[in-house]
C-alpha positions as CSV (number, residue, x, y, z in Angstrom):
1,X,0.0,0.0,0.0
2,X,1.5,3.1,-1.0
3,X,1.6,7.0,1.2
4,X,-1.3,8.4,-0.9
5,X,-3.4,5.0,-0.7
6,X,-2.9,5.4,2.8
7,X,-4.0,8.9,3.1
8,X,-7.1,8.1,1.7
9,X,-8.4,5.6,3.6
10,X,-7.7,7.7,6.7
11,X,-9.6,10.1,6.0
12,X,-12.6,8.1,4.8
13,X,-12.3,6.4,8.5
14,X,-12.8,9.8,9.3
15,X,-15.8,10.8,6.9
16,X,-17.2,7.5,8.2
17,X,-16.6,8.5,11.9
18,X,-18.0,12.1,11.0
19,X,-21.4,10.5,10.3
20,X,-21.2,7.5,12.4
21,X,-20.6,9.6,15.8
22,X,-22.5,12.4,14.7
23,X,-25.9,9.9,14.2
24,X,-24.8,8.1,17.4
25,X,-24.6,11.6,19.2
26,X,-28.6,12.8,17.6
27,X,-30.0,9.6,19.1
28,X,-28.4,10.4,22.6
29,X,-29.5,13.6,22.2
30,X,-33.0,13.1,22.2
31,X,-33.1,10.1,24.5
32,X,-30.9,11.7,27.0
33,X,-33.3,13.2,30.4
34,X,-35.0,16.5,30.1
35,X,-33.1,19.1,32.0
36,X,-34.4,20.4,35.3
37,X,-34.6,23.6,34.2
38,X,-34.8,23.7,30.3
39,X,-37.0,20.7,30.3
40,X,-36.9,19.4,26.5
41,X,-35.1,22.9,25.5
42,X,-31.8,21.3,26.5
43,X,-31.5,18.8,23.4
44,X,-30.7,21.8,21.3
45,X,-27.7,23.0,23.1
46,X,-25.8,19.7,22.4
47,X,-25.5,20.4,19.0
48,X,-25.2,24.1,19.7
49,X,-22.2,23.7,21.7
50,X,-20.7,21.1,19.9
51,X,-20.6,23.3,16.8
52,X,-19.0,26.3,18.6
53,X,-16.2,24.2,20.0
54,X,-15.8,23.5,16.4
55,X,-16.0,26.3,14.8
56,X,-13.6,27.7,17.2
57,X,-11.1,25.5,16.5
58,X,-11.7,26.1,12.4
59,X,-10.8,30.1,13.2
60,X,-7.9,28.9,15.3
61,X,-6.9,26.8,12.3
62,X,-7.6,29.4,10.0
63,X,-4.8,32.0,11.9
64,X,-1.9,29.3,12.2
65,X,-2.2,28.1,8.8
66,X,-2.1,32.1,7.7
67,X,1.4,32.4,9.8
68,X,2.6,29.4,8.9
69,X,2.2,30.5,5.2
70,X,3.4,34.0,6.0
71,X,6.6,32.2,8.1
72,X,6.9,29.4,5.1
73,X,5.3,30.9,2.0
74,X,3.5,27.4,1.4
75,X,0.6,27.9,-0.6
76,X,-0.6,24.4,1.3
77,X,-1.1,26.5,4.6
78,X,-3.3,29.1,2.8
79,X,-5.3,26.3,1.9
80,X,-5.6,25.4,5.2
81,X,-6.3,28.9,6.2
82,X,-9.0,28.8,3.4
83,X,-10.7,25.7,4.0
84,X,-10.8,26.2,7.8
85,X,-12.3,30.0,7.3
86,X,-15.0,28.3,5.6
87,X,-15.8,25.0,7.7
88,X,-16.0,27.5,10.5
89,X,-18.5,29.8,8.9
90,X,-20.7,26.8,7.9
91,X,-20.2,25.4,11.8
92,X,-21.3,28.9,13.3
93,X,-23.2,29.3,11.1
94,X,-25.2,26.3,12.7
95,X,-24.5,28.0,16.2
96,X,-26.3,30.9,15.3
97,X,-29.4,29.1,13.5
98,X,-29.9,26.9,16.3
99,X,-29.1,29.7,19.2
100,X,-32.2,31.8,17.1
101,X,-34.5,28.9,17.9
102,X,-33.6,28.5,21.1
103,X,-34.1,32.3,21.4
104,X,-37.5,32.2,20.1
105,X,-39.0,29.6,22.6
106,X,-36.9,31.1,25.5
107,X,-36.9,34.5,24.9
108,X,-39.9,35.0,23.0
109,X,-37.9,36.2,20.0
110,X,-35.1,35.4,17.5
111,X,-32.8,37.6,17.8
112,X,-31.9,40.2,20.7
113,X,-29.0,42.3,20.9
114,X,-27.1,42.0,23.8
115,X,-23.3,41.1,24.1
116,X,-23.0,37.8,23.3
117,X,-25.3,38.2,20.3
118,X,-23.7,40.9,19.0
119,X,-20.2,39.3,18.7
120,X,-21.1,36.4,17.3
121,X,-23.2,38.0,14.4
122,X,-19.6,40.6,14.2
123,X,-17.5,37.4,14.3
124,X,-19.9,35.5,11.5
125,X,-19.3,38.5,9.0
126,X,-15.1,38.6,9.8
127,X,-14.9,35.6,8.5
128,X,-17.3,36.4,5.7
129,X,-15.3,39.1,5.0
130,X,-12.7,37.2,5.0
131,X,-14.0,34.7,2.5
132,X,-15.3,37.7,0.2
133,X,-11.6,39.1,0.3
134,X,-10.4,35.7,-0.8
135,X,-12.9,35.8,-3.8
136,X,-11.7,39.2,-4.7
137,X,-8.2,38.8,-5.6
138,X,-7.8,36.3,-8.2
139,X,-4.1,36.3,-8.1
140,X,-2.8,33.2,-5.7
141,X,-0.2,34.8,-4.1
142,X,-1.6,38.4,-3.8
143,X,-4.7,36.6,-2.5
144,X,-2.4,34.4,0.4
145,X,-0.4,37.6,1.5
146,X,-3.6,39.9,2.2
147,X,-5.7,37.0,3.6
148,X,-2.9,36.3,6.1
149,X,-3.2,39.3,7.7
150,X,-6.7,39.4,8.1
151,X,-7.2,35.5,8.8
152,X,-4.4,36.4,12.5
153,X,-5.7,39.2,13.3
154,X,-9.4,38.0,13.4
155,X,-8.8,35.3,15.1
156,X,-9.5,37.7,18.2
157,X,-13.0,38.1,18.2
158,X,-13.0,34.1,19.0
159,X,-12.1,35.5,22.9
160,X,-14.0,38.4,22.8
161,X,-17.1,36.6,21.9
162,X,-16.6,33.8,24.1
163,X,-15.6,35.9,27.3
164,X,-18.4,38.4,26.3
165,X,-21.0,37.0,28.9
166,X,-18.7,37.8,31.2
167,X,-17.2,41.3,30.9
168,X,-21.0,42.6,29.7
169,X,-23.6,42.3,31.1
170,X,-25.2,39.8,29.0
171,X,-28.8,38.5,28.2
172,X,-27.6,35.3,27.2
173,X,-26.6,32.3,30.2
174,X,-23.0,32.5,30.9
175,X,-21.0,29.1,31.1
176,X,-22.8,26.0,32.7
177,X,-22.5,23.1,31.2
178,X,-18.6,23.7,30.4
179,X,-18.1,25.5,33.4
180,X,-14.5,24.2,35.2
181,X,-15.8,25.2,38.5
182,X,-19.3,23.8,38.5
183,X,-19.8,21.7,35.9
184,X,-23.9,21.2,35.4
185,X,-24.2,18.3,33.2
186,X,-23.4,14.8,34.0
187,X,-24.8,11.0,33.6
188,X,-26.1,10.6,29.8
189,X,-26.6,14.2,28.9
190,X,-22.6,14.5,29.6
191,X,-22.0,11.0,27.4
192,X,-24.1,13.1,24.9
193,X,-22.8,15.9,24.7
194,X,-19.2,14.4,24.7
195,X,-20.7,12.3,21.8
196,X,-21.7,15.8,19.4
197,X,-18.8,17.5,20.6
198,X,-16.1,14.7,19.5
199,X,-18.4,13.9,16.3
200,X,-18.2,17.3,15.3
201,X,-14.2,17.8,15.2
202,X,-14.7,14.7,12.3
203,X,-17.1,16.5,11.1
204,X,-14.6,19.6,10.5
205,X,-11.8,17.5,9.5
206,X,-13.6,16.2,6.4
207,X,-14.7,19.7,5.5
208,X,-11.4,21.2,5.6
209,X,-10.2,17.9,4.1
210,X,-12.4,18.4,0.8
211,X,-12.3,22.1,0.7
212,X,-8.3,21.7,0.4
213,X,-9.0,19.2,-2.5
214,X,-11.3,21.3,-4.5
215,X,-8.7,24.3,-3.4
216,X,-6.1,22.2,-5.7
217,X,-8.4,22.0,-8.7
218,X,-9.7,25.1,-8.3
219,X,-5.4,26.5,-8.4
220,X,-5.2,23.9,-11.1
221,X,-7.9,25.0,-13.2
222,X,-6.5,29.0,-13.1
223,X,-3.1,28.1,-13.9
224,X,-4.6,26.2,-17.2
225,X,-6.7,29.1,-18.4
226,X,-4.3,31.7,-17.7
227,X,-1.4,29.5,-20.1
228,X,-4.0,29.3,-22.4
229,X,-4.4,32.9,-22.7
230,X,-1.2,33.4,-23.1
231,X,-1.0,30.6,-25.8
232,X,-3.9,32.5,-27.8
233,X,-2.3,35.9,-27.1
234,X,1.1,34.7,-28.6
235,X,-0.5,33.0,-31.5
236,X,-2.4,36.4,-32.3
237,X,1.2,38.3,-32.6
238,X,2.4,38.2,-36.6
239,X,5.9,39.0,-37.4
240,X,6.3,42.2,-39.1
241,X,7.6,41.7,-43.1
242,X,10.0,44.7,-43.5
243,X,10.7,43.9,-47.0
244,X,7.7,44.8,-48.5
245,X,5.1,43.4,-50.6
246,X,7.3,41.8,-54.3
């Protein structure tokens, strides 16, 4: 068995997990007790925090591969800054849906604008931003230097929107489940939650994994149309007959 045959099959073990543990982790969720206070609310918040911790780490990502391009000038580590941006946007993306339904039946409406709120709607459109840059600047290398930048530097509103329930006054519950001090989940909502929270780091490795791939094709297919270009732009050039017309 060869490096790249390999390669593959460890990362379809991991699509395979992805979906395996992510099922496994849905079915715990909803037979996992109400909780005492929540009641049937709580089943949300698995997959709610699950996806944060996720999407955390996919902005986390998305800064070290940017240095490590800037340190290296690798173009496989702006992939990896790419590909994370965008797993993370999709996985907080998910945080916010499900947070607005959770609002709703909580709160009585979808969207309020207190602290926590408002970060993580200013953190979802960094990172848009940072995708729409990307799209912008259809130079590779241009496009790797700029991004950089941008992909470090907003990789802290991930603190400021975590920490925000605690430095604001906040609307939205500060840490219990995760809290170090006083943990308030145990028995099978903790196996649960464990459950979405492992199945959704697969989850993110197979979307950066096949973001990077069609990253490759996508360089791949620029590089072909811009030699072709050039092919038809040389073709088009006629030497010039300086010896007249006989």
């Amino acid at each position: 068995m060869t490096q790249s045959q390999a390669t593959v099959r460890v990362f379809r073990g991991v699509d395979v997990l992805a979906v395996g543990l992510l099922t496994v982790g849905i079915i715990l969720s909803f037979t996992s007790p109400p909780d005492v206070i929540q009641g049937e609310l709580t089943r949300m918040i698995y997959l709610h925090v699950g996806a944060v911790v996720a999407a955390y780490v996919a902005f986390a990502l998305t800064a070290l591969g940017s240095l490590l391009y800037v340190i290296t000038r690798r173009l496989s580590f702006d992939r990896l800054a790419a590909a994370s941006a965008e797993a993370g946007v999709v996985l907080f993306g998910v945080v916010i849906l499900v947070g607005m339904i959770w609002g709703q039946t909580t709160w009585g409406s979808f969207w309020v604008w207190d602290a926590r709120l408002t970060m993580s709607a200013i953190l979802f459109f960094v990172y848009l931003g940072y995708l729409a840059l990307r799209r912008a600047i259809p130079d590779v290398e241009t496009r790797a230097n700029r991004s950089a930048v941008l992909g470090v530097v907003a990789l802290a509103m991930v603190p400021i929107t975590h920490f925000s329930v605690v430095w604001w006054n906040a609307l939205h519950q500060g840490a219990t489940i995760l809290s170090p001090a006083d943990p308030k989940i145990e028995g099978d909502m903790a196996v649960a939650l464990l459950t979405v929270m492992v199945a959704m780091q697969f989850v993110l490795v197979a979307l950066i994994r096949r973001r990077m791939q069609i990253a490759v094709l996508e360089e791949a297919a620029f590089a072909a149309a811009v030699s072709a270009d050039a092919t038809v732009a040389g073709d088009a050039v006629q030497v010039p007959q300086l010896g007249g017309v006989s």
